[in-house]
C-alpha positions as CSV (number, residue, x, y, z in Angstrom):
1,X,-12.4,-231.2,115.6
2,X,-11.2,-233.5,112.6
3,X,-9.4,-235.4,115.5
4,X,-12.8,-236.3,116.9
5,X,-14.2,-236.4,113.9
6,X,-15.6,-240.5,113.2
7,X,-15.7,-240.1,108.9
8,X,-12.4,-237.8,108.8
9,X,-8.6,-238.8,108.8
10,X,-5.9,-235.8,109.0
11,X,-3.9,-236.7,105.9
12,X,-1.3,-233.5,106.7
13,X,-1.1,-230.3,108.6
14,X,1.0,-227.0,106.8
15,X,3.4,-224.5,108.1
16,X,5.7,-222.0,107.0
17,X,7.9,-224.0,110.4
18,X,7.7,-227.4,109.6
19,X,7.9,-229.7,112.9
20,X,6.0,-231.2,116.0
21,X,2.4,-229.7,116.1
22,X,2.6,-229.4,119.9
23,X,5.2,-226.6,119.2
24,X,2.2,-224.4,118.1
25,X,-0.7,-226.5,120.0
26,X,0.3,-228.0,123.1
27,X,-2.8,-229.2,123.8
28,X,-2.1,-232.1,120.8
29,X,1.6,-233.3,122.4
30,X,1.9,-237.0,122.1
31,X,-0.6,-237.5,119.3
32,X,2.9,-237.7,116.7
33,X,1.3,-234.9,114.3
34,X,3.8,-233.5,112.0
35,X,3.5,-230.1,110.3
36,X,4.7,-230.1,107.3
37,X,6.2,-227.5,104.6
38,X,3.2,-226.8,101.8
39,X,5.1,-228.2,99.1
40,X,5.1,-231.5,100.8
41,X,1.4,-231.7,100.5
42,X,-0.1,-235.3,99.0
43,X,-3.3,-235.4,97.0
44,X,-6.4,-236.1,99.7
45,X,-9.9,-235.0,99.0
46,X,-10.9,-232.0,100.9
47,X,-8.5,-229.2,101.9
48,X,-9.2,-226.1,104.6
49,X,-7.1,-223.1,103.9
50,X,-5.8,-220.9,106.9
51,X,-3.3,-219.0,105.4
52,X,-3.1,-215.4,104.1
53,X,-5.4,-214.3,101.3
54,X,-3.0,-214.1,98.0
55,X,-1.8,-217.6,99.2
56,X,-5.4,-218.5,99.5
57,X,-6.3,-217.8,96.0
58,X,-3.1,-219.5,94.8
59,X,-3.4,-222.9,96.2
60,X,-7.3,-223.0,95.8
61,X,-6.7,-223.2,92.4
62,X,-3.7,-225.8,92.9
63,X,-5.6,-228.4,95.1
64,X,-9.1,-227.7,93.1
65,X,-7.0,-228.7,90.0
66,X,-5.2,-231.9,91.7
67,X,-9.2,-233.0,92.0
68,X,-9.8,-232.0,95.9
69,X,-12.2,-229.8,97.1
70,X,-11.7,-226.8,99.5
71,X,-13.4,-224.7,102.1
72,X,-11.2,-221.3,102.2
73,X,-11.4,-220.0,105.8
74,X,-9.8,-216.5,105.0
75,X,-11.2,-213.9,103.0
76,X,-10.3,-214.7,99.2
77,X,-13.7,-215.6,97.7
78,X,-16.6,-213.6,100.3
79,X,-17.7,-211.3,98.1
80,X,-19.6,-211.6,94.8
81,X,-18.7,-208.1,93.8
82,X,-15.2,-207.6,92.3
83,X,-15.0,-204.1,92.4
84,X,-16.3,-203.9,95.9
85,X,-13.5,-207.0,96.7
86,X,-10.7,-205.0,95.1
87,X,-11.5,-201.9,96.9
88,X,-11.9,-203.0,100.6
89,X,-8.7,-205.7,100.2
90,X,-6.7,-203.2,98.5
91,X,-5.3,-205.6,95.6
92,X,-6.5,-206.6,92.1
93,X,-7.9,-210.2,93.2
94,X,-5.6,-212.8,91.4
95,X,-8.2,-215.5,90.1
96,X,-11.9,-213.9,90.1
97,X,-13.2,-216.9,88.5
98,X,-13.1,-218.7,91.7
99,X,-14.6,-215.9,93.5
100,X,-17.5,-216.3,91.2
101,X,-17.7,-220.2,91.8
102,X,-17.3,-219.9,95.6
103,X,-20.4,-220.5,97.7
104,X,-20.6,-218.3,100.4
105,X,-20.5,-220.5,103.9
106,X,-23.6,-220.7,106.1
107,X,-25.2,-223.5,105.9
108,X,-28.3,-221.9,107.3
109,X,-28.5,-219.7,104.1
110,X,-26.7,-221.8,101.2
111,X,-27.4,-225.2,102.2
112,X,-28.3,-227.4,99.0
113,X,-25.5,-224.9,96.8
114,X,-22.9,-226.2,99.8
115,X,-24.3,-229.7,99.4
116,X,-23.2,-229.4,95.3
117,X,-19.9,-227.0,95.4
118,X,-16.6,-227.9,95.0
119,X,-15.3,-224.4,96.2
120,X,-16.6,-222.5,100.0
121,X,-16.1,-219.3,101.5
122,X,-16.2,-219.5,105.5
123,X,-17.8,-216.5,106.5
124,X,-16.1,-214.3,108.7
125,X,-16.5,-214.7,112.5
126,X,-18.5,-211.0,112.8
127,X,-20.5,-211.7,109.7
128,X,-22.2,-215.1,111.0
129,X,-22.9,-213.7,114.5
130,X,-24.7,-210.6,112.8
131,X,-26.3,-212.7,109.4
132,X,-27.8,-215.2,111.4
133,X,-29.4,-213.3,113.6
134,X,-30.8,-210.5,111.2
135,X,-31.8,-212.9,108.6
136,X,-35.2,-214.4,109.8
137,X,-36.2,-210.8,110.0
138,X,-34.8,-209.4,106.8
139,X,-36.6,-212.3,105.2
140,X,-39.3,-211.3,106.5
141,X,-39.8,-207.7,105.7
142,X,-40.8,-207.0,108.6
143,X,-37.8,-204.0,109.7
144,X,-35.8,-201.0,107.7
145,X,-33.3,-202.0,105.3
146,X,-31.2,-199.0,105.6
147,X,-31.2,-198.9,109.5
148,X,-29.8,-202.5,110.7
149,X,-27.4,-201.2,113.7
150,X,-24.3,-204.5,114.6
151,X,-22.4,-204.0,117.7
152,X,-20.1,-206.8,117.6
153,X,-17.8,-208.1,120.9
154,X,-15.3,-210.4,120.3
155,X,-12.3,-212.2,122.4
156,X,-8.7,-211.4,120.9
157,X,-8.9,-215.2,118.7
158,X,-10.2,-212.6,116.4
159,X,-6.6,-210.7,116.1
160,X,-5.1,-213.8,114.6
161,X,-1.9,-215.5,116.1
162,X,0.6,-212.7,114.9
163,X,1.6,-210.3,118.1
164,X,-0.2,-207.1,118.1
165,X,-0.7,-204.4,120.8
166,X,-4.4,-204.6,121.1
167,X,-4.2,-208.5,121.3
168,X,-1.6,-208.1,124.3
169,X,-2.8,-209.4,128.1
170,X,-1.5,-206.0,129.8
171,X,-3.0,-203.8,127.2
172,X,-6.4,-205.9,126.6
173,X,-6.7,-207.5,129.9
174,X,-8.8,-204.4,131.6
175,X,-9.1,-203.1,128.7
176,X,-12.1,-202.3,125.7
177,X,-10.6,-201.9,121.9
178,X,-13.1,-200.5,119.3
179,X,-11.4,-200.9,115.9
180,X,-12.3,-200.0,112.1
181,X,-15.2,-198.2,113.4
182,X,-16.0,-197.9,109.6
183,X,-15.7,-199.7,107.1
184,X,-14.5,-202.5,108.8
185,X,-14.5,-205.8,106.1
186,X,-17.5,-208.1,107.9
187,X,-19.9,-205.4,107.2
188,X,-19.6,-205.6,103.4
189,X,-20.5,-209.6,103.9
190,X,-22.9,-208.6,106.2
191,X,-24.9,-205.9,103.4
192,X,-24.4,-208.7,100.7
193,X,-26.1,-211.7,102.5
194,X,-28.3,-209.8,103.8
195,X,-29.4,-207.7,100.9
196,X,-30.2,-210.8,98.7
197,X,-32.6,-212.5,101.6
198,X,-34.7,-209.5,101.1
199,X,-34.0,-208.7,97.8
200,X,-33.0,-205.1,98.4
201,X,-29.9,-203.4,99.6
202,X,-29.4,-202.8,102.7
203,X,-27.4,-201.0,105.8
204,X,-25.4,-202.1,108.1
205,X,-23.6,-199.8,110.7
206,X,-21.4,-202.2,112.3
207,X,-18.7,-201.3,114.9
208,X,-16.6,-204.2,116.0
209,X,-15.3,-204.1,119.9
210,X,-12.3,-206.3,121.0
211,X,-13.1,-207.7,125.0
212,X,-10.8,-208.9,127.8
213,X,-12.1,-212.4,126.8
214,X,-10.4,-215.1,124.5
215,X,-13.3,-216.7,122.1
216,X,-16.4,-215.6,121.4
217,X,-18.5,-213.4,119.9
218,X,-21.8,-211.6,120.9
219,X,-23.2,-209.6,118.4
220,X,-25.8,-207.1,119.7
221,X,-27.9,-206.1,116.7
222,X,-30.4,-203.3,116.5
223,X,-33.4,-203.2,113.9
224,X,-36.8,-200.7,113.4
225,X,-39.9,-202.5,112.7
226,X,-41.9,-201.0,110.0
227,X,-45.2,-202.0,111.9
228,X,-44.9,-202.5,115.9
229,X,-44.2,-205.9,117.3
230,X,-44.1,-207.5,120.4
231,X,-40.7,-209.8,121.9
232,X,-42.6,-213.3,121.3
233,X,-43.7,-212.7,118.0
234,X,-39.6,-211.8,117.2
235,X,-38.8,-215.0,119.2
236,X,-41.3,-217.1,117.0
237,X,-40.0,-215.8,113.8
238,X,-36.8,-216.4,114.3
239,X,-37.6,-220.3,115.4
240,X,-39.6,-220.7,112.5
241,X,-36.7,-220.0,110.2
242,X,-34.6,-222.2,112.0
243,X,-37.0,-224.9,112.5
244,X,-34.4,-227.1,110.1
245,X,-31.3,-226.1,111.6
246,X,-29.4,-227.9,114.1
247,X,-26.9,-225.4,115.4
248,X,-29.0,-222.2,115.5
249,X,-31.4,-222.0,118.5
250,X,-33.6,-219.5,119.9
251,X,-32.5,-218.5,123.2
252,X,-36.4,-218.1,124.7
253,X,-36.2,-217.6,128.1
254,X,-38.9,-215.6,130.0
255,X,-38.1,-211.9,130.9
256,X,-38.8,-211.5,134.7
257,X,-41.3,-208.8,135.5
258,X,-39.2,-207.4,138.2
259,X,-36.4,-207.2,139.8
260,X,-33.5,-204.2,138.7
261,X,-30.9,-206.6,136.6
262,X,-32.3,-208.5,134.0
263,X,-30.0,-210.5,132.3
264,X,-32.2,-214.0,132.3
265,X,-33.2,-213.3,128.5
266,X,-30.2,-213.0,126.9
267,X,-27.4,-215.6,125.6
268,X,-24.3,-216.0,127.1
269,X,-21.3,-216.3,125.0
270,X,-19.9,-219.0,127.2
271,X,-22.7,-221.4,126.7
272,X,-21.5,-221.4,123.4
273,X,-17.6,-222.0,123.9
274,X,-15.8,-224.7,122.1
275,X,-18.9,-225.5,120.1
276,X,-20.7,-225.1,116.5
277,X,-24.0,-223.5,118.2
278,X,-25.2,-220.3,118.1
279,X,-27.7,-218.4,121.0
280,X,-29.9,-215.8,119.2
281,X,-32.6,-214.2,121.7
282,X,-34.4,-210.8,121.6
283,X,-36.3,-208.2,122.9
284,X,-38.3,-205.4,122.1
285,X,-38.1,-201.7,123.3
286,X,-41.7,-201.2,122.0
287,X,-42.0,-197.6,123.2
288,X,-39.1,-196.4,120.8
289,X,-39.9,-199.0,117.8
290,X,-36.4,-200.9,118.2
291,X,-35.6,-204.4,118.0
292,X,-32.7,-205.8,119.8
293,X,-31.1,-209.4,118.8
294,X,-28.6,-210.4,120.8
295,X,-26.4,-213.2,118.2
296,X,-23.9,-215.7,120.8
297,X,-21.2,-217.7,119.0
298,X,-17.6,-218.9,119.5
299,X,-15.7,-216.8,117.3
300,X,-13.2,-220.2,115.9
301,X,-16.5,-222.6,116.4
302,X,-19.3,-221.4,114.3
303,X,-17.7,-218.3,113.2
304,X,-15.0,-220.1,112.2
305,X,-13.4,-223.4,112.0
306,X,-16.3,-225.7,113.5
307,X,-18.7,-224.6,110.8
308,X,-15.8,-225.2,108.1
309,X,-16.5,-229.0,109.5
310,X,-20.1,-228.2,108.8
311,X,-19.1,-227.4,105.3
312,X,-16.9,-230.4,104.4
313,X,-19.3,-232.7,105.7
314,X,-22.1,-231.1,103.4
315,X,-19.5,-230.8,100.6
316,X,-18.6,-235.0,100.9
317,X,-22.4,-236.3,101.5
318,X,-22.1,-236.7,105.4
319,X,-24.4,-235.9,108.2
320,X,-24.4,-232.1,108.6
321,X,-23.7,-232.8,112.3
322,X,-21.0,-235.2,112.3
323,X,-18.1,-234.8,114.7
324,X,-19.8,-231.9,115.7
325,X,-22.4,-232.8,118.4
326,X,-20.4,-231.3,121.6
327,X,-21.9,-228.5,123.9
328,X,-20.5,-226.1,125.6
329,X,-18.6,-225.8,129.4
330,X,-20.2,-223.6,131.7
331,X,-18.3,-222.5,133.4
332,X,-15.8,-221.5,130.6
């Protein structure tokens, strides 16, 4: 996206492999991009990390120092909570005082603080799928702190480029992969965003799925009014909060009143492909008191690098929605 991108200019590109980015991304041969090795890096003015977290904390502090800003799209700086940090990551956290000056990455939630920063935390892919489309009614008050229910389904981008067996096309490709059924790291992201909207702690039970797809995320999230509700008022909620936000929409369609497959009412996740939008629509199972918000996003777009873009241009004084306009191919 910085290659479309009108205010931006790619001043360098990192790898532990220096040479011809087509090696790695062949969909960029002939544009005579370099990678080079991280100690050949010049001063510019905004920097996005994708590299492992200790490294992350490390050269944070290196380019924040040489006068640059940074949006972190790994792990290093989520939480708020060191303890909590240090306990899920497994490793004392090298340079806290970053942690503590890192704004936390969706726009939706931390606008003006994003605007001011020097220092962002992306949020992981899971973590904006299920924030976004808990938050209007967290906010709110209007559902059970202790019972928010995330199923999440994500396409194998999520695994990372590194081989693995669960990534791999004749283990995956008819294939469904739950993984870190508990305790898996999005949730404690999830429980922290979430908790300070409402201004009480909250639950999240989130089980993350991996699907026979290769980017995207639906998250499929379950919450219990406290008082009953009905689908439109859920629906009219969640557009008020996001009246102001150009890359969240409300995904409104009617809900047939017959027919045996109803699928009309729900996002797809391959509307979404290749963008910075996110689908949130809902319904109601009014008989059992559940609310169900279906949360559609492409899992390297806005759960990942495309709202990193949102970030820097935020963090530099440029329109939020620069280089970022594109919709999604259907079909994907």
């Amino acid at each position: 996206m910085v290659l479309e991108h009108p205010e931006l200019e790619v001043a360098w590109a990192t790898s532990r492999t220096p040479g011809p980015i087509e090696a790695h991304h062949p969909n960029l041969h002939g544009l005579g991009l370099r990678l080079v090795a991280p100690e050949a890096t010049t001063p510019c003015d905004i920097v996005m990390l994708a590299v492992p977290t200790e490294a992350a904390i490390r050269e944070a502090r290196r380019f924040l120092d040489e006068g640059a800003k940074v949006v972190d799209l790994g792990a290093a700086f989520r939480l708020h909570d060191r303890k909590t940090w240090e306990k899920i990551y497994e490793t004392p956290h090298a340079d806290w005082t970053l942690a503590e000056e890192a704004v936390y990455g969706i726009p939706e939630l931390h606008g003006e603080a994003i605007c001011a920063t020097r220092l962002v935390a992306n949020p992981g892919c899971f973590s904006s799928a299920a924030i976004l489309a808990l938050a209007p009614l967290v906010a709110a008050g209007c559902v059970e702190p202790e019972r928010l229910v995330v199923d999440g389904l994500s396409g194998t981008t999520g695994v990372g480029a590194e081989l693995t067996r669960a990534a791999h096309h004749p283990e995956l490709g008819s294939n469904l992969v739950a993984y870190n059924a508990v305790g898996h790291r999005h949730t404690f992201e999830m429980e922290q965003e979430l908790g300070a909207l409402g201004g009480e702690a909250v639950q999240v039970h989130f089980t993350p799925v991996y699907v026979p797809i290769v980017r995207g995320i639906l998250a499929v999230c379950h919450a219990f009014p406290r008082e009953r509700i009905r689908r439109d008022e859920v629906l009219e909620m969640i557009g008020a909060f996001y009246a102001d936000a150009p890359f969240v929409h409300v995904w409104d369609a009617p809900s047939p009143s017959t027919g045996s497959w109803r699928y009309e009412p729900y996002p797809w996740v391959s509307a979404v492909a290749g963008t910075n939008h996110c689908l949130i629509g809902a319904d109601v199972d009014e008989e059992r008191g559940r609310i169900i918000l279906l949360s559609a996003l492409d899992s390297i777009g806005k759960g990942g690098a495309q709202v990193g873009i949102e970030n820097v241009n935020m963090m530099l004084g440029l329109p939020r929605t620069c280089g970022l306009e594109r919709l999604g191919l259907h079909p994907h």
